[in-house]
SELOLO-316267 format. One line per 5 residues: number of its first residue (from 0); for each residue x, y, z of C-alpha. Coordinates in Angstrom, 2 decimals. Layout:
<pavexs>
NUM) X:Y:Z  ...;
</pavexs>
This chain:
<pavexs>
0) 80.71:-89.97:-128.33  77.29:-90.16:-126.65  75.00:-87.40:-127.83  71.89:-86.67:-125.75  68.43:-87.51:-127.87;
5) 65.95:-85.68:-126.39  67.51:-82.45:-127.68  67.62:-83.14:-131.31  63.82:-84.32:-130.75  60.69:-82.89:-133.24;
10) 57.48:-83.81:-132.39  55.93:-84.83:-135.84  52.45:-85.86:-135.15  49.65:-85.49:-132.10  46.78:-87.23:-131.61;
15) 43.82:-89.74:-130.12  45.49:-92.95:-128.56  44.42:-94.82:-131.74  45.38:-92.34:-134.28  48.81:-92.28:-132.55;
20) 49.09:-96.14:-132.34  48.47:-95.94:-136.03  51.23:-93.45:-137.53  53.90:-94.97:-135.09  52.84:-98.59:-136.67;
25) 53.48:-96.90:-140.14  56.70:-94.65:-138.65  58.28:-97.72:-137.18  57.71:-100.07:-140.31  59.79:-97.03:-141.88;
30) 62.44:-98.18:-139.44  62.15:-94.56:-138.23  62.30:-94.90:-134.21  59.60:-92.88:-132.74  59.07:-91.45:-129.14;
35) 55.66:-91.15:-127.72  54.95:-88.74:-124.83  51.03:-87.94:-123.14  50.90:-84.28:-123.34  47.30:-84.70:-121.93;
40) 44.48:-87.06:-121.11  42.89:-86.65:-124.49  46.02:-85.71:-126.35  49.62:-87.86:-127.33  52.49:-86.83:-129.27;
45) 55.05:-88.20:-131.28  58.86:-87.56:-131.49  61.22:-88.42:-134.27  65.28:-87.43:-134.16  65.51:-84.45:-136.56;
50) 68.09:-86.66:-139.22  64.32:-88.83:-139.63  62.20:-85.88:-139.29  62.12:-85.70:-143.37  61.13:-89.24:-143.56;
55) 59.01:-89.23:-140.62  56.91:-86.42:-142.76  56.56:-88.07:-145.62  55.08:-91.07:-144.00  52.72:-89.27:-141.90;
60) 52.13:-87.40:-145.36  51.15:-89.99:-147.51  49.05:-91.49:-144.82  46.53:-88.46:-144.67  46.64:-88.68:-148.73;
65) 45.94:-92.58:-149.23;
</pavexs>
């Protein structure tokens, strides 16, 4: 069965270019995949499935907190 991604997507994190470069580096050594879309010029966002959004939280969590 094929299930279409984008609807079961949660954006978990937006942010500068390099902030955004950052928490996918840390989202993706999580093995959590991670979808980036520019919302504006200044502005990206990132998407995680919701089964990783937990994980994808903590992560981005802990990051803010080191």
């Amino acid at each position: 069965m094929i299930t279409n991604k984008k609807k079961n997507q949660i954006n978990v994190f937006v942010g500068s270019p390099w902030e955004v470069a950052s928490v996918k580096n840390l989202l993706s050594a999580a093995y959590i995949d991670v979808f980036e879309k520019d919302d504006r010029l200044d502005a990206i966002s990132l998407s995680v499935s919701s089964e990783a959004y937990t994980a994808a939280m903590r992560v981005i969590y802990n990051r803010k907190s080191a």
